[in-house]
C-alpha positions as CSV (number, residue, x, y, z in Angstrom):
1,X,-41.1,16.5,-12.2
2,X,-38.2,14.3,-12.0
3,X,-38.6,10.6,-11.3
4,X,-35.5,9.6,-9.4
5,X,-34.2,5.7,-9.0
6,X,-31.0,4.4,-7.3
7,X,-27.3,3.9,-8.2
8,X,-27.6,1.7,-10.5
9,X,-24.0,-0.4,-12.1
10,X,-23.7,-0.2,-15.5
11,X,-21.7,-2.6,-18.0
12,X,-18.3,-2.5,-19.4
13,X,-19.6,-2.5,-23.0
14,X,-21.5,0.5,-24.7
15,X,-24.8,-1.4,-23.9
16,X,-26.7,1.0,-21.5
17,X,-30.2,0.0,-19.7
18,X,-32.9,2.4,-19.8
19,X,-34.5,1.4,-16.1
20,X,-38.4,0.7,-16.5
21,X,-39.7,3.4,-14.2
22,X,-37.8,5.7,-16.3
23,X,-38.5,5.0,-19.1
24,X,-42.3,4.2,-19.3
25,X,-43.2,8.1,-18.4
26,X,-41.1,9.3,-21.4
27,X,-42.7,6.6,-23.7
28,X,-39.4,4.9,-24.5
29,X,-40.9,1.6,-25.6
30,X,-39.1,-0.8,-28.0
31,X,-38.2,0.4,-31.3
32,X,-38.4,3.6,-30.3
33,X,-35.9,5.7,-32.6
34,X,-34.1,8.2,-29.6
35,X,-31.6,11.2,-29.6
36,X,-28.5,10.3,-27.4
37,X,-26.4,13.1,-26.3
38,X,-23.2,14.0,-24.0
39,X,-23.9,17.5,-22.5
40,X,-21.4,19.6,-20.0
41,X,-22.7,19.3,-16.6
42,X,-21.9,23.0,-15.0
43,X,-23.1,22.3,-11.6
44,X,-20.2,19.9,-10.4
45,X,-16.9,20.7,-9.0
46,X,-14.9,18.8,-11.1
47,X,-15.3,19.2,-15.2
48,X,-17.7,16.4,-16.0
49,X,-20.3,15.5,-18.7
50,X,-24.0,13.9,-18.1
51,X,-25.4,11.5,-20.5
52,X,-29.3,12.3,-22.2
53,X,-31.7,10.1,-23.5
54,X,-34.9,11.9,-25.6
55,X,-37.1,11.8,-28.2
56,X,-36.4,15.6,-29.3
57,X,-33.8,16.4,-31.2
58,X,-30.5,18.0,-29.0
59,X,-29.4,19.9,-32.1
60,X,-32.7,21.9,-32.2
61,X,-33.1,22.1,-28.5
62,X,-33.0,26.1,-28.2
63,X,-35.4,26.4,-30.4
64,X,-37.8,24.2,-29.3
65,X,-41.4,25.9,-27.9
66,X,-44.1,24.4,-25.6
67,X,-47.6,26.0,-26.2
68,X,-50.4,25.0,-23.2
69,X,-53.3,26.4,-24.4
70,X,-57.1,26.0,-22.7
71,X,-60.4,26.5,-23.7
72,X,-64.2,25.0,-24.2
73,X,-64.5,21.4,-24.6
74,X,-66.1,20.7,-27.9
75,X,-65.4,19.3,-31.5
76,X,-62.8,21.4,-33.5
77,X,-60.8,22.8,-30.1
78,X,-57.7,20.2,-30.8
79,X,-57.8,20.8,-34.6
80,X,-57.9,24.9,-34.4
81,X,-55.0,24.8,-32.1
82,X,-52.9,22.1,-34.4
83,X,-53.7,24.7,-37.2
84,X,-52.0,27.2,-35.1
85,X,-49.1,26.0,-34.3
86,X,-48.2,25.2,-38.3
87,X,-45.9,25.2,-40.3
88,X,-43.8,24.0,-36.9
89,X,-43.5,20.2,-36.7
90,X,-45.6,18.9,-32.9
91,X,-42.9,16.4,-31.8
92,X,-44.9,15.6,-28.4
93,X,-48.5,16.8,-27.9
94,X,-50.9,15.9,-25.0
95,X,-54.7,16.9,-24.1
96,X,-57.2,16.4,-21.6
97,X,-60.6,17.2,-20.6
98,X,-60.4,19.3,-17.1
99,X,-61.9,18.1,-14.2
100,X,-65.4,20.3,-14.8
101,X,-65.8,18.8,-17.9
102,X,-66.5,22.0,-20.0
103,X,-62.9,23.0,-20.6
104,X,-60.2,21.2,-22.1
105,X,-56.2,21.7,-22.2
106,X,-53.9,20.8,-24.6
107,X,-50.0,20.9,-24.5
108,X,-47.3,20.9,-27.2
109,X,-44.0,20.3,-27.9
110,X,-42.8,22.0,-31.1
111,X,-39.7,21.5,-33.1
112,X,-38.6,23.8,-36.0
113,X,-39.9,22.1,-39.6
114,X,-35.9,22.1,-40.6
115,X,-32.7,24.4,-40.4
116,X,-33.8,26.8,-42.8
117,X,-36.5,28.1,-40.9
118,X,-34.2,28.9,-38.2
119,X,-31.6,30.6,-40.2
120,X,-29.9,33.7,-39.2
121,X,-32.2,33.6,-36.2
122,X,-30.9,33.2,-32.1
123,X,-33.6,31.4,-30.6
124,X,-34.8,33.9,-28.6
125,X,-35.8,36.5,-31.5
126,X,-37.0,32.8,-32.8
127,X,-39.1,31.9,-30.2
128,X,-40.9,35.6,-29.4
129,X,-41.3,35.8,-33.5
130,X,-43.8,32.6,-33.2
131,X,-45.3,33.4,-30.1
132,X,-47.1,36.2,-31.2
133,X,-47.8,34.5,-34.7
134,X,-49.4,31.3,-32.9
135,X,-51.0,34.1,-30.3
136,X,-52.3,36.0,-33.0
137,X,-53.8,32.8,-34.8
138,X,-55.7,31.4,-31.9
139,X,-57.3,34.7,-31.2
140,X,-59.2,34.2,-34.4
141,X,-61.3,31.1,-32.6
142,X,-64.0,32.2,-30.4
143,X,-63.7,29.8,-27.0
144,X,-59.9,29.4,-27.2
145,X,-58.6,31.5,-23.9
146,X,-54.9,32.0,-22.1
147,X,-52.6,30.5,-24.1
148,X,-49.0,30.3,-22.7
149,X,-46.1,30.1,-24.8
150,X,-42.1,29.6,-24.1
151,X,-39.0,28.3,-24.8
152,X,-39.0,24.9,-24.2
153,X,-35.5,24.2,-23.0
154,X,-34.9,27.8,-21.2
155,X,-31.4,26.5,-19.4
156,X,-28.9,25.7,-21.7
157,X,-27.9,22.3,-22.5
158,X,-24.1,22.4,-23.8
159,X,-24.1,19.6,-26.4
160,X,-20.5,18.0,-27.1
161,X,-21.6,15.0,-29.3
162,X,-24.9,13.4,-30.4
163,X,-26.3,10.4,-32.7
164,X,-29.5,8.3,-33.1
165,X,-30.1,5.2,-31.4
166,X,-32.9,2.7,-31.2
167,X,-34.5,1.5,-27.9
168,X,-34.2,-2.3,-28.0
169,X,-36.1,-4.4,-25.4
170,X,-35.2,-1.4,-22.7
171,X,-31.4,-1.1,-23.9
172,X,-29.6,1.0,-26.3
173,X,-27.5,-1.5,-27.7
174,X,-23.9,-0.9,-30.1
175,X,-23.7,2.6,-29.5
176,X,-20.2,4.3,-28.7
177,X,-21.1,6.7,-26.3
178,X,-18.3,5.0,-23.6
179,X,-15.8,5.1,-26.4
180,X,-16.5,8.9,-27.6
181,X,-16.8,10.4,-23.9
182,X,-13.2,8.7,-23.1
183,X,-12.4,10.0,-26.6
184,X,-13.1,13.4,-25.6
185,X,-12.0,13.2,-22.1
186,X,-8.9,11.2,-21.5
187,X,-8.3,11.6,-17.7
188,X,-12.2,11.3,-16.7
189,X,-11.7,7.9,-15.3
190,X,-9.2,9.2,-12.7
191,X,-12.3,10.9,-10.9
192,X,-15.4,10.0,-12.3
193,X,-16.7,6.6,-12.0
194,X,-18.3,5.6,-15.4
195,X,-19.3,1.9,-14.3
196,X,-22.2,3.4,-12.5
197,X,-24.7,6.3,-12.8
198,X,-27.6,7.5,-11.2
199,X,-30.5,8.1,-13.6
200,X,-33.4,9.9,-13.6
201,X,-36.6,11.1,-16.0
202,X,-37.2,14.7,-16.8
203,X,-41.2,14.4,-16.9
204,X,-41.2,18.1,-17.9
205,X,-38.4,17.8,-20.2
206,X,-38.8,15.0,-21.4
207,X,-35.6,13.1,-21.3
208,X,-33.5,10.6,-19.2
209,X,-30.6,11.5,-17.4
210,X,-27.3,9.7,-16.5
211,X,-24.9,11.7,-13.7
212,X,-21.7,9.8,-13.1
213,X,-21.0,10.0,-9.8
214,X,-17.1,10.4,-8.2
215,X,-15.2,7.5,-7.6
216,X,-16.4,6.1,-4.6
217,X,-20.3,6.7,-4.2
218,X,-22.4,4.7,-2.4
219,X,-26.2,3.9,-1.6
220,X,-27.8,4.5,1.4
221,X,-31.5,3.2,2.2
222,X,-32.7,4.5,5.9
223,X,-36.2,3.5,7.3
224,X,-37.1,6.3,9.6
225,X,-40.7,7.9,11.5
226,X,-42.7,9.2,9.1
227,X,-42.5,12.8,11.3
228,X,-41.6,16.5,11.0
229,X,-37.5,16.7,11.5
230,X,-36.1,13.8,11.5
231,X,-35.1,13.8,7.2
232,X,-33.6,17.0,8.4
233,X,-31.4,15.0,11.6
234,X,-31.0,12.0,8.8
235,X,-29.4,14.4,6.6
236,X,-27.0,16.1,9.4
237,X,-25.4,12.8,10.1
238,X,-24.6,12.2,6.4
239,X,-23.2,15.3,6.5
240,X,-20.9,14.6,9.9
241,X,-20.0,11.6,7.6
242,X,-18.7,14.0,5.4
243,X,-20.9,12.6,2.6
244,X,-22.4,14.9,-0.3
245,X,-26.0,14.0,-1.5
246,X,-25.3,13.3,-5.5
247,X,-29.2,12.4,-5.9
248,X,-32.0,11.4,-3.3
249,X,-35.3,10.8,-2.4
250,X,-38.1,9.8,-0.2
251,X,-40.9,7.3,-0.4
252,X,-43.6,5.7,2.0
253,X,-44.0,2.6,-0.4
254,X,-42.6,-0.6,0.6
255,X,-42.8,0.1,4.7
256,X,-45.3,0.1,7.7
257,X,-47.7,2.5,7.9
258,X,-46.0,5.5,9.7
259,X,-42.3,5.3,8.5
260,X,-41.0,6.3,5.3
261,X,-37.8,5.6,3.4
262,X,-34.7,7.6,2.4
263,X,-32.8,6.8,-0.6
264,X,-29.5,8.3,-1.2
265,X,-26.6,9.0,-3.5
266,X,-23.9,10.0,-1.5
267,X,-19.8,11.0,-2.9
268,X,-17.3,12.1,-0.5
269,X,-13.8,13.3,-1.6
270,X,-12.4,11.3,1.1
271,X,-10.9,8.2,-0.3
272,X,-12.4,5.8,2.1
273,X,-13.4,2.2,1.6
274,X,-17.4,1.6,1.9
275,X,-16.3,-0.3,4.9
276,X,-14.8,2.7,6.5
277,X,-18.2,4.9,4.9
278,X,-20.3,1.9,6.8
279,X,-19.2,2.2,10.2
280,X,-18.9,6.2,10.1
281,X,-22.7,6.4,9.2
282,X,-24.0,3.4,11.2
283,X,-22.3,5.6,14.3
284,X,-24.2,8.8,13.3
285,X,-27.7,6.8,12.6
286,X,-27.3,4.9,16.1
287,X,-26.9,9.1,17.2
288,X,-30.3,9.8,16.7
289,X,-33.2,9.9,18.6
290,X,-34.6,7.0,19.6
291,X,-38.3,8.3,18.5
292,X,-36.8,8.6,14.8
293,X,-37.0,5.2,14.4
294,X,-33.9,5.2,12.4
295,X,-32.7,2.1,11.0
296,X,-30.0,1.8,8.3
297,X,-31.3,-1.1,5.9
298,X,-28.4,-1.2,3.6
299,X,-25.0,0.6,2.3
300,X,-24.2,-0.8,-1.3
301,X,-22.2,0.1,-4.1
302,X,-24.6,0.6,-5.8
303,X,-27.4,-2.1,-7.6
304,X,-27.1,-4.5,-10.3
305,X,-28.5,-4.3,-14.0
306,X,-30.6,-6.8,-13.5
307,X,-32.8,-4.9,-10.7
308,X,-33.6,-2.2,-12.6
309,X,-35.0,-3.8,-15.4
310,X,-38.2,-5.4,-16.2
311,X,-40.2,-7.4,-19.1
312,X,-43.3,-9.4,-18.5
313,X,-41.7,-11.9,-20.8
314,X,-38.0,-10.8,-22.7
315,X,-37.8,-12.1,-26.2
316,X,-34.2,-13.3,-25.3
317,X,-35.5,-15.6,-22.0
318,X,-35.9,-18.9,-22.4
319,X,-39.3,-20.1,-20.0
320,X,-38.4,-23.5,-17.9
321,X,-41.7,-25.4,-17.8
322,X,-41.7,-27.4,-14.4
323,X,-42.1,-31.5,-15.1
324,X,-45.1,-32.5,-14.6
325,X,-44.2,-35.1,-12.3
326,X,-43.5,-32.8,-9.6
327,X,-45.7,-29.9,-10.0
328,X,-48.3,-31.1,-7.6
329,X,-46.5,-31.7,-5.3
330,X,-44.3,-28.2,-5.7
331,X,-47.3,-26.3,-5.3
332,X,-47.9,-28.4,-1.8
333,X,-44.4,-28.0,-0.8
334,X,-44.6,-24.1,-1.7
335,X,-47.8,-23.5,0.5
336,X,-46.6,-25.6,2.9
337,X,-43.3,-23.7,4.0
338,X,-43.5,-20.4,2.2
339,X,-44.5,-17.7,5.0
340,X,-42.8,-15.1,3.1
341,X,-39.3,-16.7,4.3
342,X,-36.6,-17.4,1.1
343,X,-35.9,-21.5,0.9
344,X,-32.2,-22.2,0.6
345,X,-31.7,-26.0,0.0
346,X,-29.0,-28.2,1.9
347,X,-26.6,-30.3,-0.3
348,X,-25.4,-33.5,1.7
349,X,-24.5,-37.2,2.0
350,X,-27.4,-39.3,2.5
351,X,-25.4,-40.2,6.1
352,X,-27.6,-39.7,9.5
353,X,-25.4,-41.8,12.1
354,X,-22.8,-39.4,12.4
355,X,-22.5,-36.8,15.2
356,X,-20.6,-34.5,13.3
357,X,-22.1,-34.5,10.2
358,X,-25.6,-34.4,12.3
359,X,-24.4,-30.9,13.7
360,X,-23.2,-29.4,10.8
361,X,-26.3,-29.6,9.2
362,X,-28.3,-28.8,12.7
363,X,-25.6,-25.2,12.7
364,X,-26.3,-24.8,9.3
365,X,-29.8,-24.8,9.6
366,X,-30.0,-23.0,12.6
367,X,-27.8,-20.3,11.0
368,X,-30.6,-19.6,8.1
369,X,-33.3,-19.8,10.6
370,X,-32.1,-16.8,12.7
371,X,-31.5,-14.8,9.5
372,X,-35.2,-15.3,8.3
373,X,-34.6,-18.0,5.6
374,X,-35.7,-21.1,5.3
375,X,-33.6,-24.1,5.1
376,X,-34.6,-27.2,3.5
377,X,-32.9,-30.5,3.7
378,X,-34.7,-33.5,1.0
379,X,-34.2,-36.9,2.9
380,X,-35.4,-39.8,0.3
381,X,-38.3,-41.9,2.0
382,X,-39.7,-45.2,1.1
383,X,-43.5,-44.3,-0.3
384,X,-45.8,-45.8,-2.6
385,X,-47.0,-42.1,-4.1
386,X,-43.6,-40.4,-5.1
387,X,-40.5,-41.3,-6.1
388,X,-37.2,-40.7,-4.7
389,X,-36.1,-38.8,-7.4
390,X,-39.2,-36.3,-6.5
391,X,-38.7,-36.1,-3.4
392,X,-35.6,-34.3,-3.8
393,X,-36.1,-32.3,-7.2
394,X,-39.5,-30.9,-6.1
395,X,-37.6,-28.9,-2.7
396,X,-34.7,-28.3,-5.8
397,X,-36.6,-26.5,-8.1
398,X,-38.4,-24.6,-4.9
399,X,-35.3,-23.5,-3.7
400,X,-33.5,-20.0,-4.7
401,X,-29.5,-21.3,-3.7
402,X,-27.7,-24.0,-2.2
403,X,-25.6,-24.8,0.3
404,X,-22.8,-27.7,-0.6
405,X,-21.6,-29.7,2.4
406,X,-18.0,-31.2,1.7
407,X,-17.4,-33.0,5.1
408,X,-16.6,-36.1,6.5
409,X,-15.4,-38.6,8.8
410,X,-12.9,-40.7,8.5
411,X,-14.9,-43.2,6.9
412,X,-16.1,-42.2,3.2
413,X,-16.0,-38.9,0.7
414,X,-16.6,-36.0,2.0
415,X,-18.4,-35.0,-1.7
416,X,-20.8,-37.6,-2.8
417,X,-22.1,-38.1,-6.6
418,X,-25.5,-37.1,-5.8
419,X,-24.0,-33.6,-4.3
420,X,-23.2,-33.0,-8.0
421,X,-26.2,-33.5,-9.7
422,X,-27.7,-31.1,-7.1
423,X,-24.7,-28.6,-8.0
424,X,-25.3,-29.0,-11.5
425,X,-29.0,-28.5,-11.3
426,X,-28.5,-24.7,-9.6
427,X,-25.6,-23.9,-12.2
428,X,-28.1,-24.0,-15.0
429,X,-30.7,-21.9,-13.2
430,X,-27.6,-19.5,-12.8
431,X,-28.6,-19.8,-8.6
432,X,-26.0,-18.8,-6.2
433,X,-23.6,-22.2,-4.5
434,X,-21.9,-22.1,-2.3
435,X,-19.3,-24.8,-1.1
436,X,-18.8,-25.1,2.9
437,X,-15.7,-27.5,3.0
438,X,-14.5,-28.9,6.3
439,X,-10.8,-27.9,6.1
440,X,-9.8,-31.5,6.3
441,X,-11.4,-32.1,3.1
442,X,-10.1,-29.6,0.7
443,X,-8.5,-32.1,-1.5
444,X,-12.1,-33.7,-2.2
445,X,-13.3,-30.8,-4.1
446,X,-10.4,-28.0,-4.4
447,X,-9.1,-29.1,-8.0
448,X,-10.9,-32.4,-8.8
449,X,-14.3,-31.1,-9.0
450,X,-13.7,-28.3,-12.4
451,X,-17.1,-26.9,-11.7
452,X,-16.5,-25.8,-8.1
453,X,-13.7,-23.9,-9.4
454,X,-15.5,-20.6,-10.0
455,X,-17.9,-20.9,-7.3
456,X,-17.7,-19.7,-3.4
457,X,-15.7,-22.4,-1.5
458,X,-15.2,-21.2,2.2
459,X,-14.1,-23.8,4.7
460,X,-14.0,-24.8,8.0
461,X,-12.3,-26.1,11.0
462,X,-12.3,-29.6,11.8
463,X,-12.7,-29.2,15.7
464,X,-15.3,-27.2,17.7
465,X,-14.4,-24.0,16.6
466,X,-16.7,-24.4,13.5
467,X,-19.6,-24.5,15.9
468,X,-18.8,-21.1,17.9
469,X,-20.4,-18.4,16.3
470,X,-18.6,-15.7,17.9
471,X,-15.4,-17.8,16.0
472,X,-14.7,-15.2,12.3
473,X,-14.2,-19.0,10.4
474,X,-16.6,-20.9,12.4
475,X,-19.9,-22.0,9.9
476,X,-22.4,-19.5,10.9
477,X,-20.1,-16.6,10.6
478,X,-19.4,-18.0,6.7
479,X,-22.8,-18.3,6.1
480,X,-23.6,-15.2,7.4
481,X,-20.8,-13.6,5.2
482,X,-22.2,-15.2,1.8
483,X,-25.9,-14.4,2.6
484,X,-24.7,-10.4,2.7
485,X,-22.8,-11.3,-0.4
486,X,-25.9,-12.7,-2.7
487,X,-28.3,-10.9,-0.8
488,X,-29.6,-9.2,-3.6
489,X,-30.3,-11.9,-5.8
490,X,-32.8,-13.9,-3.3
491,X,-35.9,-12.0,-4.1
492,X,-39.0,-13.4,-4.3
């Protein structure tokens, strides 16, 4: 069985993340020492090499055997069948107790004890030699019945380098593989992208697999009718998009009841933009029948690192305890406006009596609203059971970005110092900023503030235009633009 996942973008280093739904069905938890190995992959058109991850070594794989063997559930079954299978070394073994209850199976993953024993020997004439010695063993117990024994690895895995690693928190940290495979391969990187993979968990195997796509490759996610034909019409239309399916598969988690979702890999050997890609396949979607149910949910590049991973507490995270001040009254705030929506706070001057200003906010707002998110704007009030200072750091630490207002009339700044406390606050949670600067008012914040500098700044015009939202610069078509941007980092 293969347990697929998406395109996922990998880092410049040799670091490489071993994805958590990958990894847990292979057992690679931390400390686990790991074979690493670049193999040929034969099936592509272009000369190319796949990256494995497993616990057995690569050097041995030929002569690696599985034995399943079944037979009556009682004390001594698992012991007589070890006692078969030596003097070979059991790298992975499993066992179970059938659903009857009276008979029990037991599987095994053997590895030669060292070279020697192998000596002289191709693996086949190795592998028939101790199948009929482990055969002829277990037909000495009474209640032992049909074993099955093979070759473990019966396709070929063409090995061109190999070391040990150590799995460390759900990475394979320091190793060279990066280095060696451009080592081996100068002119890979002309074709083969090798700052993203698609990976995937041989459960019968029992190893990880990284395929680098072609330059190029992109993810599509399609929510479609859970009926007979229409993955077959989905599939047609990537192909009129003249798209190859690298990797894919389908899932009913995480939709209605009665649709399902298609994940794809897709290459083409046209050299398009994803822009270009987007509008081809949105075309061919829109196609279909209107009873699919077809709806394209995204087109990326692929996702980050950072999705794919998971720790119920890393080592290497530092926990942020909320003050205690405000934690009440988060909670409050939280049950209060939640409803699913993600809250996106509003960075302004504490000025009401303009016009302007008034509708900036009002467009800003309404922008968020109509794209499902929730805005949130902290006005100080005077009140005898919270400060202030609560009032605006309780929606601060609710919210998951913010939007920096840098406007004004002619009368005061346009950035005021309370705007950058607010800045500074979402910097050190690492949460996305972005600055929406009325054009007027670039010199308030364009080179005087140093820590806008590597943030967003967008602006916009000082007339009416910036309130027309069929206008490309106008504030809701800017907003619209980031949210695509940063959409994958405002998860709940």
């Amino acid at each position: 069985m293969e347990v697929l996942g998406s395109l996922i973008k990998l880092r410049s280093n040799n670091s490489l993340p071993l994805p958590w739904w990958h990894r847990a069905p292979l057992g690679f938890i931390h400390g686990t020492t790991i074979h690493m190995a670049l193999v040929k992959n034969k099936s592509r058109q272009e000369p190319t090499v796949d990256l494995i991850l497993s616990v057995l070594d690569p050097t041995k794989w030929k002569y690696v055997i599985r034995v399943d063997v079944w037979g009556n559930d009682r004390p001594g079954f698992i012991s007589k069948v070890y006692d078969s299978v030596f003097p070979l070394n059991i790298a992975i073994t499993e066992t179970v107790t059938l659903e009857t209850g009276e008979k029990h199976h037991i599987t095994l993953i053997c590895e030669p004890k060292d070279n020697a024993a192998i000596k002289g020997m191709q693996p086949l004439e190795y592998i028939e030699r101790e199948r009929k010695r482990i055969t002829d063993k277990l037909a000495l117990y009474p209640g032992i019945f049909a074993p099955k024994i093979k070759q473990f690895f019966e396709e070929s895995l063409d090995e061109v380098w190999h070391k040990r690693v150590v799995v460390e928190h759900g990475w394979i940290q320091n190793s060279d593989w990066l280095k060696k495979l451009n080592d081996l391969y100068p002119d890979i990187n002309q074709k083969i992208d090798l700052t993203m993979a698609v990976v995937s968990a041989d459960t019968t195997k029992r190893l990880m697999r990284y395929i680098f796509p072609y330059k190029g490759a992109i993810l599509i996610n399609v929510q479609h009718a859970d009926e007979p034909g229409v993955l077959r019409d989905i599939t047609k239309a990537l192909r009129k998009s003249n798209l190859n399916i690298l990797s894919s598969f389908l899932r009913r988690g995480g939709v209605p009841y009665g649709d399902a979702e298609f994940v794809a890999v897709c290459e083409s050997s046209e050299r398009k933009s994803q822009k270009d890609f987007e509008f081809q396949i949105r075309d061919e979607i829109k196609s279909l029948p209107p009873e699919h149910r077809t709806d394209l949910k995204k087109i990326s590049d692929g996702l980050p690192i950072t999705k794919s991973m998971i720790h119920p507490r890393h080592p290497d995270d530092f926990i942020i305890t909320i003050p205690e001040e405000i934690s009440y009254g988060l909670k409050k705030y939280k049950n209060k406006i939640h409803d699913g929506k993600i809250p996106i706070f509003i960075s302004k001057r504490f000025i009401n009596d303009d016009d302007r200003l008034q509708k900036i906010s009002q467009t800003i707002c309404s922008t968020l609203e109509q794209e499902d998110y929730c805005p949130i704007i902290a006005v100080p009030e005077s009140t005898k059971s919270s400060s202030s200072r609560e009032q605006i750091y309780t929606p601060m630490w609710y919210c998951h970005a913010v939007i920096v207002i840098v406007a004004s009339t002619d009368q005061g700044r346009a950035f005021g110092l309370n705007q950058a406390h607010e800045v500074g606050f979402f910097e050190g949670q690492n949460k996305p900023v972005l600055y929406l600067v009325q054009d007027k008012n670039k010199g308030d914040i364009y080179g005087k503030f140093s820590n806008a500098n590597d943030h967003i700044k967008l602006t916009f015009p000082d007339d009416e235009r910036a309130f027309n939202p069929e206008y490309s610069d106008s504030i809701s078509q800017i907003i619209l633009r980031w949210l695509k941007g940063i959409k994958l980092d405002l998860t709940w």
